[in-house]
C-alpha atoms as an extended CHARMM CRD file, in Angstrom:
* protein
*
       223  EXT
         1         1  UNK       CA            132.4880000000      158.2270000000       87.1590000000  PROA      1               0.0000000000
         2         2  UNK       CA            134.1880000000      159.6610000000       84.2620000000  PROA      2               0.0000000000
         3         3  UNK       CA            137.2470000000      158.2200000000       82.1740000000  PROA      3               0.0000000000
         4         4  UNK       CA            140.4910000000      158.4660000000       82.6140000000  PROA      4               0.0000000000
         5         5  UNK       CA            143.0170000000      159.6040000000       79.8950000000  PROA      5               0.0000000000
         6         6  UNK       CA            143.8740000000      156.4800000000       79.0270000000  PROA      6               0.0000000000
         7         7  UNK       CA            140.7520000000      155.1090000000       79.0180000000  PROA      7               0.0000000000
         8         8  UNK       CA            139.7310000000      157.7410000000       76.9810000000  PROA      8               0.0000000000
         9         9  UNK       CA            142.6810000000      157.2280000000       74.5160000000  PROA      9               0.0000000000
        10        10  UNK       CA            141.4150000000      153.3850000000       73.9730000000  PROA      10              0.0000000000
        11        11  UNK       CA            137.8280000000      153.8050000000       73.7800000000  PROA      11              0.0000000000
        12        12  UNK       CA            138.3400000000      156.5180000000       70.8300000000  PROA      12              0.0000000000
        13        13  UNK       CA            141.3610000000      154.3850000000       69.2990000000  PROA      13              0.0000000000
        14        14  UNK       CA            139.0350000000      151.2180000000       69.4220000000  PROA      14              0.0000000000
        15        15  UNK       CA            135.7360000000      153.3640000000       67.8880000000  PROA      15              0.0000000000
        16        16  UNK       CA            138.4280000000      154.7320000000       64.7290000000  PROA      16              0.0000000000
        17        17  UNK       CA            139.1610000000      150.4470000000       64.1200000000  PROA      17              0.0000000000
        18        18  UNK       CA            135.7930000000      149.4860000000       64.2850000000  PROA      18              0.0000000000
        19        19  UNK       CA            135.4650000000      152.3960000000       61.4530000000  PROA      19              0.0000000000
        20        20  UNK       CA            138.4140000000      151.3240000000       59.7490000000  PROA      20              0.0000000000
        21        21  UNK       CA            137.8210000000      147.9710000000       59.7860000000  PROA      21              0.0000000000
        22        22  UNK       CA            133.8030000000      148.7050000000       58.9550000000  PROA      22              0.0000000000
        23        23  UNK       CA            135.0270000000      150.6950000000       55.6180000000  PROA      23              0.0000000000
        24        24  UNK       CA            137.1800000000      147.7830000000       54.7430000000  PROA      24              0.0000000000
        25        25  UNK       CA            134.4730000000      144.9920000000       55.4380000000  PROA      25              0.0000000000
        26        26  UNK       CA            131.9920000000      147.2360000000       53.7990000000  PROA      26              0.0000000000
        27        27  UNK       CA            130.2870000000      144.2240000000       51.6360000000  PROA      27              0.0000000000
        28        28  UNK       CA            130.1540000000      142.1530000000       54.5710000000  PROA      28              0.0000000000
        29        29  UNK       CA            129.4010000000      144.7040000000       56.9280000000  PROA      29              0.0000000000
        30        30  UNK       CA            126.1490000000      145.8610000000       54.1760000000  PROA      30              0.0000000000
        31        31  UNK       CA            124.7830000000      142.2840000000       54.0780000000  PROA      31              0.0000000000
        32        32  UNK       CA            125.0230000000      141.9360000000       58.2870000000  PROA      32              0.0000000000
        33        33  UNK       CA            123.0900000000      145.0040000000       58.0670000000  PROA      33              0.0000000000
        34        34  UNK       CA            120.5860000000      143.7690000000       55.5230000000  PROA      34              0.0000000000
        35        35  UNK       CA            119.8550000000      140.5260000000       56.5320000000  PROA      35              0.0000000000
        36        36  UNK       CA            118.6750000000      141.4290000000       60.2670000000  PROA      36              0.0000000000
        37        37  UNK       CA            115.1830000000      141.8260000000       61.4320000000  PROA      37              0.0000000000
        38        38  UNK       CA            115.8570000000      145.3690000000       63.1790000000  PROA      38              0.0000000000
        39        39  UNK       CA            118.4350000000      147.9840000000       64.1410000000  PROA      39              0.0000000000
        40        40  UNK       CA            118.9880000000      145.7690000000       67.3560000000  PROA      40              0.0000000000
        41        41  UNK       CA            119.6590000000      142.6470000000       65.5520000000  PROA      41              0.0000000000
        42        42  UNK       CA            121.9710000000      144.5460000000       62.8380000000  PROA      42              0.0000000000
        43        43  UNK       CA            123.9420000000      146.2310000000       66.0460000000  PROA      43              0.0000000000
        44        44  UNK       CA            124.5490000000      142.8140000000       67.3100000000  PROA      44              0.0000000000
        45        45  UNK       CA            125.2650000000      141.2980000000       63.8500000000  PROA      45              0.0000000000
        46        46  UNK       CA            127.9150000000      144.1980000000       63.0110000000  PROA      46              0.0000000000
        47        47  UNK       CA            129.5920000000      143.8880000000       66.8320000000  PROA      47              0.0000000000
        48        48  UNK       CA            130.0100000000      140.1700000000       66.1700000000  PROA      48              0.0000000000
        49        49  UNK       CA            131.4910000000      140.7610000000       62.2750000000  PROA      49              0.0000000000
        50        50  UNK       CA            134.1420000000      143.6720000000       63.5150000000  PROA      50              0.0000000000
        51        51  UNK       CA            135.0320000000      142.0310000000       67.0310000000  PROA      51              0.0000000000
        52        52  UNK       CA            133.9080000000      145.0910000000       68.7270000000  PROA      52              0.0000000000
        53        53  UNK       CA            131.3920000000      146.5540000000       71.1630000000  PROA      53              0.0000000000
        54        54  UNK       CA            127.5030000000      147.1930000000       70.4360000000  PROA      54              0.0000000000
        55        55  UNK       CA            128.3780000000      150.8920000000       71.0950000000  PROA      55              0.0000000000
        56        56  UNK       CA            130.7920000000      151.0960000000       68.4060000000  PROA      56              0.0000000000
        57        57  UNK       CA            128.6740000000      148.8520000000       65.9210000000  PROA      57              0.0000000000
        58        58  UNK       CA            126.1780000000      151.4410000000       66.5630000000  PROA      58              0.0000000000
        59        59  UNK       CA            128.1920000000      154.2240000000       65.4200000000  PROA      59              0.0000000000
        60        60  UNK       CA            128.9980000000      151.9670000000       62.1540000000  PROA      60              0.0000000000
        61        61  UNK       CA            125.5690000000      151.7790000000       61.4280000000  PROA      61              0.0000000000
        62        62  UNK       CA            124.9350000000      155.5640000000       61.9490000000  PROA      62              0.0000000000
        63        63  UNK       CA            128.2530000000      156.0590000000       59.4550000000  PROA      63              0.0000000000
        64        64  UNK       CA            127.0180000000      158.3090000000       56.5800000000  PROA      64              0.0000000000
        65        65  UNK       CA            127.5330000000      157.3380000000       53.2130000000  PROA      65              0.0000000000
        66        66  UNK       CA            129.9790000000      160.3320000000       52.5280000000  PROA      66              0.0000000000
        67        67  UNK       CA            132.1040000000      158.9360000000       54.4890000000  PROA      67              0.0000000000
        68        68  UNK       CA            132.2680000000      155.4300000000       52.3330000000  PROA      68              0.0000000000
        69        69  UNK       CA            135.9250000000      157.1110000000       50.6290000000  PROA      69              0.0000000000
        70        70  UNK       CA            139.1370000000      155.9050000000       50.4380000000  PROA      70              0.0000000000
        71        71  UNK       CA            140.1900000000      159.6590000000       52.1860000000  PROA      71              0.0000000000
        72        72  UNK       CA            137.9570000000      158.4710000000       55.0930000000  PROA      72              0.0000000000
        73        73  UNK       CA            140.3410000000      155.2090000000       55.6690000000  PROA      73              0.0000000000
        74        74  UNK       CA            143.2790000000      156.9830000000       55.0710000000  PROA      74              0.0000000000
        75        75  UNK       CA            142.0270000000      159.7990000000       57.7700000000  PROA      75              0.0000000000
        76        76  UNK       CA            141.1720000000      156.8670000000       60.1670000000  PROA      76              0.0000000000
        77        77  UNK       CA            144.5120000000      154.5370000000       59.9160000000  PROA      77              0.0000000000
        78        78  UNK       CA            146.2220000000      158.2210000000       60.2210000000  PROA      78              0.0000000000
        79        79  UNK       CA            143.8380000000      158.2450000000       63.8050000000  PROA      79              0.0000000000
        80        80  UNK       CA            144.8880000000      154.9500000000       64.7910000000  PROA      80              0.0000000000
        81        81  UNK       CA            148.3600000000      155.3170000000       64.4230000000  PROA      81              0.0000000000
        82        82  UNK       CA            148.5830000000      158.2210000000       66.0520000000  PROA      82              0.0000000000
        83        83  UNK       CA            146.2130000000      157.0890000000       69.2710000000  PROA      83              0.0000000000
        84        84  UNK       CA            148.5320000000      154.0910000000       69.2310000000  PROA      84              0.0000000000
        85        85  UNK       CA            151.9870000000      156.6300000000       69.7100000000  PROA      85              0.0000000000
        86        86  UNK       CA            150.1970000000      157.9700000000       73.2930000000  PROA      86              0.0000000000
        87        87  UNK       CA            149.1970000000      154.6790000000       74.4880000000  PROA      87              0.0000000000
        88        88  UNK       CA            151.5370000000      152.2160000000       76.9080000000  PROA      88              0.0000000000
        89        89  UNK       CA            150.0300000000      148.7340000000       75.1930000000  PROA      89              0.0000000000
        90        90  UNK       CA            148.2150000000      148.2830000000       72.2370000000  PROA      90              0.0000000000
        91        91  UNK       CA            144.5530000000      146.3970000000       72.6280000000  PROA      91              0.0000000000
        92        92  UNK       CA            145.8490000000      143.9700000000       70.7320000000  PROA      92              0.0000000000
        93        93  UNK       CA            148.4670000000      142.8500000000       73.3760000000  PROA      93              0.0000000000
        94        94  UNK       CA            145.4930000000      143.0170000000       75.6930000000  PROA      94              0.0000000000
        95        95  UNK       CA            142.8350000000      141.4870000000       73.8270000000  PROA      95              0.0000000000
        96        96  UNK       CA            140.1900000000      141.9300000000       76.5040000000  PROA      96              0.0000000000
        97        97  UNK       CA            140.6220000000      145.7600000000       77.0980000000  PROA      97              0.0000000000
        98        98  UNK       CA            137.9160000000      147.1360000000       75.2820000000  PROA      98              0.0000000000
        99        99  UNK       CA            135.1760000000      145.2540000000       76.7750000000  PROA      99              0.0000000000
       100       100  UNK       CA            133.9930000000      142.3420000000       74.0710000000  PROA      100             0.0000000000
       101       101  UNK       CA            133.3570000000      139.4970000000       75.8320000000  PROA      101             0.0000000000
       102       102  UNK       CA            133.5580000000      140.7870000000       79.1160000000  PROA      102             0.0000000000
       103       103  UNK       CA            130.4320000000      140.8710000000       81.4300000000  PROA      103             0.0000000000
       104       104  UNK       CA            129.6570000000      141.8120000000       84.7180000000  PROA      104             0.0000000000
       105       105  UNK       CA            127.5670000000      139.6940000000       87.3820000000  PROA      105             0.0000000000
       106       106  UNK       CA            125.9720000000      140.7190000000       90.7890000000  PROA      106             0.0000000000
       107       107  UNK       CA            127.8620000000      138.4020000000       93.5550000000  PROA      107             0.0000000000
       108       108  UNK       CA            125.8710000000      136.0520000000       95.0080000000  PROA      108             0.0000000000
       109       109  UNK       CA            126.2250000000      133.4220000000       98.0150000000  PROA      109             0.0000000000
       110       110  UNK       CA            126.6120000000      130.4430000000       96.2510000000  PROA      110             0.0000000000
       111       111  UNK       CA            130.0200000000      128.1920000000       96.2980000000  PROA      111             0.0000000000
       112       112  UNK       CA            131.6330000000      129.2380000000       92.6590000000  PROA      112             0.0000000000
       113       113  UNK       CA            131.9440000000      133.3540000000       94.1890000000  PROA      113             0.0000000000
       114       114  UNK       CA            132.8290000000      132.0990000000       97.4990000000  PROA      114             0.0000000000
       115       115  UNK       CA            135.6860000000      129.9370000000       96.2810000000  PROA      115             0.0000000000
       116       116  UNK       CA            136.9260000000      133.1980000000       93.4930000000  PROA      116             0.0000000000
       117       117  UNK       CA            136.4090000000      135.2780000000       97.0000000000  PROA      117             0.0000000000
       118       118  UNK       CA            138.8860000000      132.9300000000       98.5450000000  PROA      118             0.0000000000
       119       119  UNK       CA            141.2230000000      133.1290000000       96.0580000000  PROA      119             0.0000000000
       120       120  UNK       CA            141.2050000000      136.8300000000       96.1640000000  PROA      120             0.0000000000
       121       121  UNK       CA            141.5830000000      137.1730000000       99.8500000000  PROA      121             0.0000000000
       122       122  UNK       CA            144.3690000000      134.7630000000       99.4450000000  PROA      122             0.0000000000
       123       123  UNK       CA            146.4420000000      138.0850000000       98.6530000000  PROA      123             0.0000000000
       124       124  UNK       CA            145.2100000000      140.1200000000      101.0700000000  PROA      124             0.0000000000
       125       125  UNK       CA            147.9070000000      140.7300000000      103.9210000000  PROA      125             0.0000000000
       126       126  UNK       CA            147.1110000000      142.2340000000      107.6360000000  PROA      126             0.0000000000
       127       127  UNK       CA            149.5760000000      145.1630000000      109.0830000000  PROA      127             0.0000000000
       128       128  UNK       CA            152.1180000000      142.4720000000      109.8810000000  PROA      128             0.0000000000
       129       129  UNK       CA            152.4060000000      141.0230000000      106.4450000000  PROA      129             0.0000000000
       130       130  UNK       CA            150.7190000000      137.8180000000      107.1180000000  PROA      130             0.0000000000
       131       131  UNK       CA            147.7300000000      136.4650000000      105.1000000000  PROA      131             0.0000000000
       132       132  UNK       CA            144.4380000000      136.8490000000      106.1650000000  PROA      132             0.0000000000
       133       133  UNK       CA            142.9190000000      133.8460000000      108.0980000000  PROA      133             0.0000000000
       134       134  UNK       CA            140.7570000000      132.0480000000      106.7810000000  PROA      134             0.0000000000
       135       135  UNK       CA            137.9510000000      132.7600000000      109.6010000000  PROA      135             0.0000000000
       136       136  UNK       CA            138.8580000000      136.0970000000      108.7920000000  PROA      136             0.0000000000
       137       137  UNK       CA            137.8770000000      135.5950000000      104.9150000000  PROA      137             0.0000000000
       138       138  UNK       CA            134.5130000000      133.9580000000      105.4990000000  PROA      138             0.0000000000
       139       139  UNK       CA            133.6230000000      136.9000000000      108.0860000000  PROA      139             0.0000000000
       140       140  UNK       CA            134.4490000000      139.4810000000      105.5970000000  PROA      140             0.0000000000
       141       141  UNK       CA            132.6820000000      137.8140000000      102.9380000000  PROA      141             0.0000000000
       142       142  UNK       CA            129.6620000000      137.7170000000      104.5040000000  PROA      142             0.0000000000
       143       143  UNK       CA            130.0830000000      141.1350000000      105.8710000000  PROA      143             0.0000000000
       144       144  UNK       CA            130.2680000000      142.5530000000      102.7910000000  PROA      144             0.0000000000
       145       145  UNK       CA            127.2760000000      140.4820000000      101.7130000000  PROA      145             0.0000000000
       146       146  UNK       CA            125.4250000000      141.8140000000      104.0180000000  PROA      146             0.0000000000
       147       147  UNK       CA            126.3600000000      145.6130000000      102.9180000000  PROA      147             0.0000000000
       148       148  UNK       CA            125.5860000000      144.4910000000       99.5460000000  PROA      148             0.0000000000
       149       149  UNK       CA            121.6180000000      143.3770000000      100.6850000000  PROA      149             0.0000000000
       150       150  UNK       CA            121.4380000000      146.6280000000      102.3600000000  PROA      150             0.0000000000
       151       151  UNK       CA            122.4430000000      148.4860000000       99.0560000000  PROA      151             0.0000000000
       152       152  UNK       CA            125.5040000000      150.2190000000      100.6780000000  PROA      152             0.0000000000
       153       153  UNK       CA            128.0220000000      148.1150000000       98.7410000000  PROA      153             0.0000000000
       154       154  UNK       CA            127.5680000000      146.5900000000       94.7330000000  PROA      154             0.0000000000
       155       155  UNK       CA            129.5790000000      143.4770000000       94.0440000000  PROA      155             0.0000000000
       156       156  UNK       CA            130.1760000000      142.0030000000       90.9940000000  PROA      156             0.0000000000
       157       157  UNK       CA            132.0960000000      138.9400000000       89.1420000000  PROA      157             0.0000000000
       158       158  UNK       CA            133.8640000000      139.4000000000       85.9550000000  PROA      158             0.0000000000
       159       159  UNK       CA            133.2720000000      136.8560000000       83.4040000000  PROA      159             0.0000000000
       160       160  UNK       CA            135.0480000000      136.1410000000       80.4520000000  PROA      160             0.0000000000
       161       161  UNK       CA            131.9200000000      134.9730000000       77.8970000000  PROA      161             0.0000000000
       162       162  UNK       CA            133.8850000000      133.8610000000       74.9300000000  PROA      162             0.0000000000
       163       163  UNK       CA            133.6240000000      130.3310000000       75.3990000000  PROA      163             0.0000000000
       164       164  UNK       CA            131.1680000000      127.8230000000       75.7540000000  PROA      164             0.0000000000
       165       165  UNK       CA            130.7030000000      128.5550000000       79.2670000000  PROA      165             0.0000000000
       166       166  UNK       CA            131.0600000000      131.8770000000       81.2800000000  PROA      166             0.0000000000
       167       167  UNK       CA            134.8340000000      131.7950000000       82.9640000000  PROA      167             0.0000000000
       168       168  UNK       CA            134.8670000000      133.5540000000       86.0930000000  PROA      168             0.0000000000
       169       169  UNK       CA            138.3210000000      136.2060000000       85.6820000000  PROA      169             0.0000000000
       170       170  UNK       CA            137.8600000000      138.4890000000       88.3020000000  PROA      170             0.0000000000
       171       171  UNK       CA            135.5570000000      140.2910000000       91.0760000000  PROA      171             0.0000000000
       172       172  UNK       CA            134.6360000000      144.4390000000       91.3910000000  PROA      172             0.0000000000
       173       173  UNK       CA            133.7890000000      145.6500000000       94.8590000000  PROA      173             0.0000000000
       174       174  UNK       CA            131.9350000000      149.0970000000       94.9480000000  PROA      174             0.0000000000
       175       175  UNK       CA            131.4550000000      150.4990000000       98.4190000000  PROA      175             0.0000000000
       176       176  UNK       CA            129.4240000000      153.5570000000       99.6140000000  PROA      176             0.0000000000
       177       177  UNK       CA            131.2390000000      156.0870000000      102.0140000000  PROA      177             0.0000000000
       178       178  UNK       CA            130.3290000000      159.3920000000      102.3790000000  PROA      178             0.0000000000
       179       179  UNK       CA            128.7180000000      160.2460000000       99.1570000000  PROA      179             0.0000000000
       180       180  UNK       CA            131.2360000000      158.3540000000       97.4970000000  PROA      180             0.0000000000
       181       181  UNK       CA            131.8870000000      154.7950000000       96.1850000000  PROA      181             0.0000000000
       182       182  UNK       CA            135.7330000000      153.1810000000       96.6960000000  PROA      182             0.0000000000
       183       183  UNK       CA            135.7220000000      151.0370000000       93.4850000000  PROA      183             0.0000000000
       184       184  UNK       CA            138.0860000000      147.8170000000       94.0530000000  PROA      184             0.0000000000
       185       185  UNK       CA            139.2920000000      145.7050000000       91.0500000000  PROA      185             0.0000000000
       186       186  UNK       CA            140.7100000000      142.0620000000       91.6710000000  PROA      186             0.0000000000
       187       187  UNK       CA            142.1680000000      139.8510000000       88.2270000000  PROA      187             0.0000000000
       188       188  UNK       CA            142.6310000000      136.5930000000       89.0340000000  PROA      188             0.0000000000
       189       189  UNK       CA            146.4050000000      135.8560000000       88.5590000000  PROA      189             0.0000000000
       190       190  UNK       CA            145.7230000000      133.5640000000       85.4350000000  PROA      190             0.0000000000
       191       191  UNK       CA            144.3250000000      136.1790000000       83.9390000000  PROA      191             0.0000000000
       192       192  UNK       CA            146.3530000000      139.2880000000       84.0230000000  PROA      192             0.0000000000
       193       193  UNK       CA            148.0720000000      141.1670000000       81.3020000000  PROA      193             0.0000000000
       194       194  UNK       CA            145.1780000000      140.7340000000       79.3910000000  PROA      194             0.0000000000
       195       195  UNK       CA            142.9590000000      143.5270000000       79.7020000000  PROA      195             0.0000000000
       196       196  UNK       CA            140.6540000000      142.5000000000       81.5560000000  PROA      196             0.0000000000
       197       197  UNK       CA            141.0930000000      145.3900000000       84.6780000000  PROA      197             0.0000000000
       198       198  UNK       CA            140.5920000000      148.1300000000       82.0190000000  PROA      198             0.0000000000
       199       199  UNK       CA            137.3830000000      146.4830000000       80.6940000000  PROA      199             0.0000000000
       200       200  UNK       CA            136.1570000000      146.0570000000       84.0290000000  PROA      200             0.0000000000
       201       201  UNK       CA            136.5580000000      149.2630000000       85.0810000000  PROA      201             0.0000000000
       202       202  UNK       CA            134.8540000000      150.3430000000       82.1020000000  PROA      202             0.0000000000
       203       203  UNK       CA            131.9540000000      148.2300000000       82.2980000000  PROA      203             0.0000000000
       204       204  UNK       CA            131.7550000000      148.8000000000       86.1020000000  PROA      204             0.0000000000
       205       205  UNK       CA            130.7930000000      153.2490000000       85.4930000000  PROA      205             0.0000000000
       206       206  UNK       CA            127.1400000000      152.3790000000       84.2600000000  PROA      206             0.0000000000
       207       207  UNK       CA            126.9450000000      149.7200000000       86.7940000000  PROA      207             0.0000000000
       208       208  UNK       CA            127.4370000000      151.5990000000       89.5870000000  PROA      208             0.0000000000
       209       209  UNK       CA            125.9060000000      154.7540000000       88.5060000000  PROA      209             0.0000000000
       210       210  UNK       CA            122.5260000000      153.3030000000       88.3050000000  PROA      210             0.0000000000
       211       211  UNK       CA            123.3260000000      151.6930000000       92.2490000000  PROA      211             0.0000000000
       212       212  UNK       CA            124.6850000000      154.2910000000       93.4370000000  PROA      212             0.0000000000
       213       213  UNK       CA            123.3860000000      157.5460000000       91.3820000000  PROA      213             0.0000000000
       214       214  UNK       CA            124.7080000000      160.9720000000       91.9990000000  PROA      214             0.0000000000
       215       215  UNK       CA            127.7250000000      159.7490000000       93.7830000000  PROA      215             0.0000000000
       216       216  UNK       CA            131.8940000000      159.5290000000       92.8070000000  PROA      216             0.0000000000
       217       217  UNK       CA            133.6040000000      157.0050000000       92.2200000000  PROA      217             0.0000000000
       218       218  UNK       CA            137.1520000000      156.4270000000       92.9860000000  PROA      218             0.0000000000
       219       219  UNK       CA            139.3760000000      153.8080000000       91.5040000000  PROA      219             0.0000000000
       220       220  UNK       CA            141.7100000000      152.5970000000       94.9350000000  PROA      220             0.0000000000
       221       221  UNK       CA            143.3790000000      149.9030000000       93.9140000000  PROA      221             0.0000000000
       222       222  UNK       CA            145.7110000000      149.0130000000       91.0290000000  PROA      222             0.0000000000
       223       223  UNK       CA            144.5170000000      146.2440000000       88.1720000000  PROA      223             0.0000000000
């Protein structure tokens, strides 16, 4: 599954921040580094310091020292602006967009997916425009279950882990047809406008390429 351009657009605008903000925060950033126990620990230490991803904390802590100038911020807030000229929101106006504190979740039988399910199905409207049933739901659901035990379908719940607890924000359905996997995105209604369908997408390409390996994936419905 590769990126789209405008996924492309945010995950190199959100890499030149964590730079940016890594050259600015360069004390801080130095003493995160220093005081963990190993490269893993420092990773996670610089992700939570910039507000970013582990990928792009890895790429501060691969940042050559060079590249410590004030030409190098200059260079990079000249980046940013210029990513943020192509783009139709900023990640700031959708906070959860690039992925931090965002996880995925296999589905699973118990009441708390069932219920999100619900919710989700809630929307879903046969050829005459009326709702789906809610015998209908329940036989679906475990129809899809069932595709998921025999490894012909991946389903997963988004979770929002920011909090104390894990918030459940959406679900990602990834069926196998033909060589190729339909990828299906649903945000719960409190939670759109936020980001959280481009992180999910995002997060869902190494999912479903270890699932599903060799295979495309299409993106069918809107988020």
């Amino acid at each position: 599954m590769t990126a789209g351009p405008q996924d492309q657009i945010l995950d190199r605008r959100e890499l030149a921040s964590a730079l940016l903000r890594a050259l600015e925060m360069r004390h801080e950033v130095l003493d995160a580094i220093v005081d963990s126990d190993d490269h893993a620990a420092a990773v996670r230490s610089v992700s939570a310091l910039l507000e970013t991803t582990e990928d792009n904390a890895n790429a501060v802590l691969g940042l050559q020292l060079g590249r410590l100038t004030r030409l190098e911020r200059d260079h990079l807030r000249d980046e940013v602006t210029n990513l943020d000229a192509t783009l139709k929101w900023l990640p700031e106006q959708r906070p959860f967009s690039t992925g931090t504190n965002v996880r995925l979740r296999p589905f699973t039988y118990n009441d708390e997916d069932a219920e999100l399910y619900r919710r989700r199905s809630a929307e879903q409207l046969d050829a005459d425009g009326t709702p789906w049933p809610e015998d209908r739901i329940e036989q679906e659901r475990r129809e899809g279950l069932s595709r998921v035990d025999e490894e012909t379908a991946a389903w997963f719940v988004a979770e929002n882990t920011s909090g104390d607890r894990p918030e459940c924000v959406g679900l990602v359905f990834g069926e196998l047809h033909e060589g190729e996997v339909d990828l299906a995105v649903w945000v719960a209604p409190e939670a759109r406008k936020q980001g959280y369908g481009t992180a999910v997408i995002k997060l869902s390409r190494p999912e479903l390429a270890a699932y599903f390996p060799g295979t495309t994936v299409i993106v069918r419905s809107p988020v």
